[in-house]
VODO-626434 format. One record per atom (N, C-alpha, C): x, y, z. Coordinates in steps of 0.1 Angstrom, whole numbers, plus 5000, padded with zeros to 4 digits. Layout:
% VODO-626434
XYZ...
This chain:
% VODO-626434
238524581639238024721640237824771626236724841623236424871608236925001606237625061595238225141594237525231580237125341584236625391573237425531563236825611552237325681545237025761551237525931555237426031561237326061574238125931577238025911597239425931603239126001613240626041618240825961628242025901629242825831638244125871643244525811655245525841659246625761657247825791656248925681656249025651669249425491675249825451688251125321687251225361674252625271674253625301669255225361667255825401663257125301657256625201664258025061660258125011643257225061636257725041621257324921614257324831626257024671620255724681615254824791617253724771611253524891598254824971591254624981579254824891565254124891561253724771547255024811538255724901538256824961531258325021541258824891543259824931556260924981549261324981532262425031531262325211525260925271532260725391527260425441544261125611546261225651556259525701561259125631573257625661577257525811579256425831574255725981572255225991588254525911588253625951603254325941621254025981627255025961644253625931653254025841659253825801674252425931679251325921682250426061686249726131678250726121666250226211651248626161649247826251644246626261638246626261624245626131618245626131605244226121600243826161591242426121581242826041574242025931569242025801560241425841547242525791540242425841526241925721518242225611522241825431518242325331529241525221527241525101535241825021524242924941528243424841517243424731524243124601515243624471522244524371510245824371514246724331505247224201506246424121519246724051522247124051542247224211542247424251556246624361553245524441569245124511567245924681565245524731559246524861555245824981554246225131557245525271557246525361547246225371541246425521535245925651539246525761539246425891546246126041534245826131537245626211528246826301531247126341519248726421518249926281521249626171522250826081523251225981519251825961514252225881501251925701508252825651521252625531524251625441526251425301528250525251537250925241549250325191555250625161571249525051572250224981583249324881589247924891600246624871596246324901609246224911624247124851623247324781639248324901647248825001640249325131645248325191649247225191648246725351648245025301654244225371658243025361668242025461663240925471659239925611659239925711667239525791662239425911674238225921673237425931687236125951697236026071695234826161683235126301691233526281695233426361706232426401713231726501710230626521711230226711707229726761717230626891724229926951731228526941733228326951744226527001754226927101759226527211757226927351764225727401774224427301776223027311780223027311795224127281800224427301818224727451819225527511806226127621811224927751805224127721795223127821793222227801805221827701808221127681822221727821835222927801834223327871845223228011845222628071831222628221831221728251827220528121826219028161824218328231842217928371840218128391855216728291856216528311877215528221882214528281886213728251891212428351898212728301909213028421915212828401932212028501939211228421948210028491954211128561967210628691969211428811983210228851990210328802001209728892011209629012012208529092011208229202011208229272026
């Protein structure tokens, strides 16, 4: 999985084995949302975060999918219609 600079990801592992720095207390929890501050390879692949001092391993954490709204169903529905009335 390619991991880029200013990409938010989620944490989905909280077990630790995958911080590169186990005798320093992990910054990040289990769900937390982070931005990527750097992609390291030290030998194992690694993330840095902005505002946080650690690495972490990639293998915690997943991208976040955002989507961008289509709001074009709902303008649709208040564009009025022509409707023909029997006179």
């Amino acid at each position: 999985m390619a991991f880029f600079i200013g990409q938010k990801v989620v944490c989905i592992s909280d077990d630790w084995e995958h911080t590169t720095d186990p005798s320093r207390k992990p910054e990040v929890v289990k769900g937390g949302v982070y931005v990527i501050r750097g992609v390291h390879d030290y030998g194992y692949p690694s993330l840095t975060f902005e505002g946080l001092r650690c690495f972490y391993h990639q293998g915690a954490f997943r991208p976040i999918v955002e989507k961008k709204t289509d709001i074009a169903i709902f303008t649709a529905m208040l564009t009025p219609k022509k409707v023909k009335a029997d006179a």
